[in-house]
C-alpha positions in Angstrom: -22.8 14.1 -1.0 -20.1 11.9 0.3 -17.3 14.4 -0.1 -18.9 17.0 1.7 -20.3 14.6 4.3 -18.5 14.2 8.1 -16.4 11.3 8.4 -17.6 8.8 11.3 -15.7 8.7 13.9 -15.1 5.3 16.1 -14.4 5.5 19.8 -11.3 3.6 18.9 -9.9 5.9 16.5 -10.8 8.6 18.6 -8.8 7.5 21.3 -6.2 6.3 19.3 -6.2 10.0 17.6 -7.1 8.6 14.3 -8.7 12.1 13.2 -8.8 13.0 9.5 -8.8 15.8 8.3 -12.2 17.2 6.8 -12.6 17.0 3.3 -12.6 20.0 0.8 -15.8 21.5 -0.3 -16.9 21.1 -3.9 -17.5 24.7 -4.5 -19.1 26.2 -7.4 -18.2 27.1 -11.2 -16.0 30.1 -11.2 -15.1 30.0 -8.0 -12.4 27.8 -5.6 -11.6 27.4 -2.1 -9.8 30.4 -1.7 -12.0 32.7 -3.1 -15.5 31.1 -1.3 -13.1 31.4 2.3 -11.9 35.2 1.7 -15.3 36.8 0.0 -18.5 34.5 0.9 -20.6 35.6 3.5 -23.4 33.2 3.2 -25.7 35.4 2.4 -27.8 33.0 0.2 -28.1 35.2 -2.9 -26.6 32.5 -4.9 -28.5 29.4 -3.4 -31.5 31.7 -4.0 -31.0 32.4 -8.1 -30.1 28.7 -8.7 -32.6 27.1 -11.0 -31.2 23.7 -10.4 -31.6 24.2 -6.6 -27.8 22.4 -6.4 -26.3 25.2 -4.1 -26.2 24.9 0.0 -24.7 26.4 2.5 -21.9 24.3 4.2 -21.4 24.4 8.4 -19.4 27.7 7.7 -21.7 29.3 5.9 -20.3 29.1 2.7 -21.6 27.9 -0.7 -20.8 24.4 -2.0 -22.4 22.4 -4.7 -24.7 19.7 -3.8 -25.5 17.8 -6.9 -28.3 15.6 -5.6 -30.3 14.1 -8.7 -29.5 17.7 -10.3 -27.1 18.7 -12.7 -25.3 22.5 -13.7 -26.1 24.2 -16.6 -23.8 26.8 -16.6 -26.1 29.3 -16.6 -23.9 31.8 -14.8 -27.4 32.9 -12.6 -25.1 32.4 -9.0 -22.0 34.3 -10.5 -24.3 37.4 -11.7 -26.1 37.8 -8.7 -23.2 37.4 -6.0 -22.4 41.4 -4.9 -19.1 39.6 -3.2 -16.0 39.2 -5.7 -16.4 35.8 -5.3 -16.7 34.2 -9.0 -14.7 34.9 -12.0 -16.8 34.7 -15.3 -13.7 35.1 -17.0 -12.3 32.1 -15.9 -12.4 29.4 -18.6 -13.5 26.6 -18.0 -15.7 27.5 -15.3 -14.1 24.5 -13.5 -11.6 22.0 -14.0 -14.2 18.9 -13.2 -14.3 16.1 -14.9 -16.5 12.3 -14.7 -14.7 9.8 -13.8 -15.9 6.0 -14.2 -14.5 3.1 -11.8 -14.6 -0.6 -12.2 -18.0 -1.2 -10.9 -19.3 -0.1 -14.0 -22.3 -2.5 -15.4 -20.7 -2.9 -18.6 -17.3 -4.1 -17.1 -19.7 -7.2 -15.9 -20.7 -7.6 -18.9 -24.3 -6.2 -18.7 -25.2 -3.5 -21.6 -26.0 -0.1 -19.6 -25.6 3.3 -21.8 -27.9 5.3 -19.6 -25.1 8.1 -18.9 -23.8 8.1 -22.9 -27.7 9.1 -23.3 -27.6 12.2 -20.8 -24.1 13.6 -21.5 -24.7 16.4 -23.8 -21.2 17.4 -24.7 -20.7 13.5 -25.6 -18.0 13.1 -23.5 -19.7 9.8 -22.4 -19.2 7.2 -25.1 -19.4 3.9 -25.9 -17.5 1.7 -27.4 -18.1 -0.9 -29.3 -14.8 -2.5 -29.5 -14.5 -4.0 -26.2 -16.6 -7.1 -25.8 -19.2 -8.9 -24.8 -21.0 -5.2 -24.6 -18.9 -2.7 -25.5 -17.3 -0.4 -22.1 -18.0 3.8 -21.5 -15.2 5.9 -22.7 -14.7 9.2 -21.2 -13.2 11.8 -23.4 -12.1 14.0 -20.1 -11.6 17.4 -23.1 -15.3 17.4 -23.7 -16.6 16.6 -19.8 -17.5 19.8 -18.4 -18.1 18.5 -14.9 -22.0 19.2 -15.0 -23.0 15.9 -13.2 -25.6 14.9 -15.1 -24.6 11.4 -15.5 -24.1 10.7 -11.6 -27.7 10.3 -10.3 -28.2 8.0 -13.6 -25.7 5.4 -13.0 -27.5 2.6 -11.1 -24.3 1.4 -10.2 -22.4 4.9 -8.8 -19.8 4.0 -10.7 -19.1 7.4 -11.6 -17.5 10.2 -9.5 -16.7 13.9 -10.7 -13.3 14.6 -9.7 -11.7 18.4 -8.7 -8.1 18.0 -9.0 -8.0 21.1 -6.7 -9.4 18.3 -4.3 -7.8 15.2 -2.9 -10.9 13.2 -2.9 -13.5 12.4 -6.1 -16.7 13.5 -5.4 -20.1 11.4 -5.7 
């Protein structure tokens, strides 16, 4: 996952101290930075209940999301079985994710590609017929709940789920 991922490092900026900083985690529904840091223990219990299998342990030992060909359901399975205080089920929405689509989307060239309208099920995905020669993907960002389904479909990556608690989208 590219947001999660190291950044590579040249020799020159090295040693022209060119570090950046490491990017945020993308942590879990009902949960945030804070929260993972102060309670997580990495004990696994989480990663272990997932049915999507889209939890992981980062270097530190915490849980992040890792939404490799997977998507989240919601299903709440990592909240309820976490002993730590580290969700909040009462938090609503679970997250404040959102899709995201950039200009290298197939339909701003002009080839007809609806594969992500297909797998969004809260229709947040949509397409519109207005804009020709094949229409263009709408995003109605009230209805996206952030689940990622619609990343590993886009043969294209044009779309990126974005944390505004983050300063970077994540792919």
């Amino acid at each position: 996952m590219p947001a999660n991922a190291s950044s590579s490092l040249t020799r020159r900026d090295f040693l022209r101290s060119r570090v950046s900083a490491p990017l945020p985690e993308f942590r879990p529904p009902w949960s945030d930075e804070a929260t993972i840091q102060t309670a997580c223990t990495g004990c696994g219990d989480c990663i272990a209940a997932c049915p999507e299998n889209i939890l992981e342990l980062d270097g530190n030992r915490r849980v992040r999301v890792a939404l490799r060909g997977g998507d989240c359901t919601f299903c709440r399975a990592c909240a309820e079985t976490c002993a730590e205080p580290v969700f909040d089920l009462n938090q609503s929405p679970p997250w404040p994710v959102v899709a995201e689509i950039s200009g290298n989307c197939l339909m701003v060239a002009g080839i007809s590609c609806q594969l992500c309208t297909d797998i969004c099920e809260p229709r947040a995905l949509r397409l519109d017929l207005g804009v020709r020669p094949v229409g263009a993907i709408r995003l109605d960002a009230t209805a996206c709940t952030g689940c990622g389904a619609c990343l590993s479909l886009c043969p294209n990556d044009a779309i990126t789920l974005s944390d505004p608690r983050m300063k970077a989208p994540v792919t």
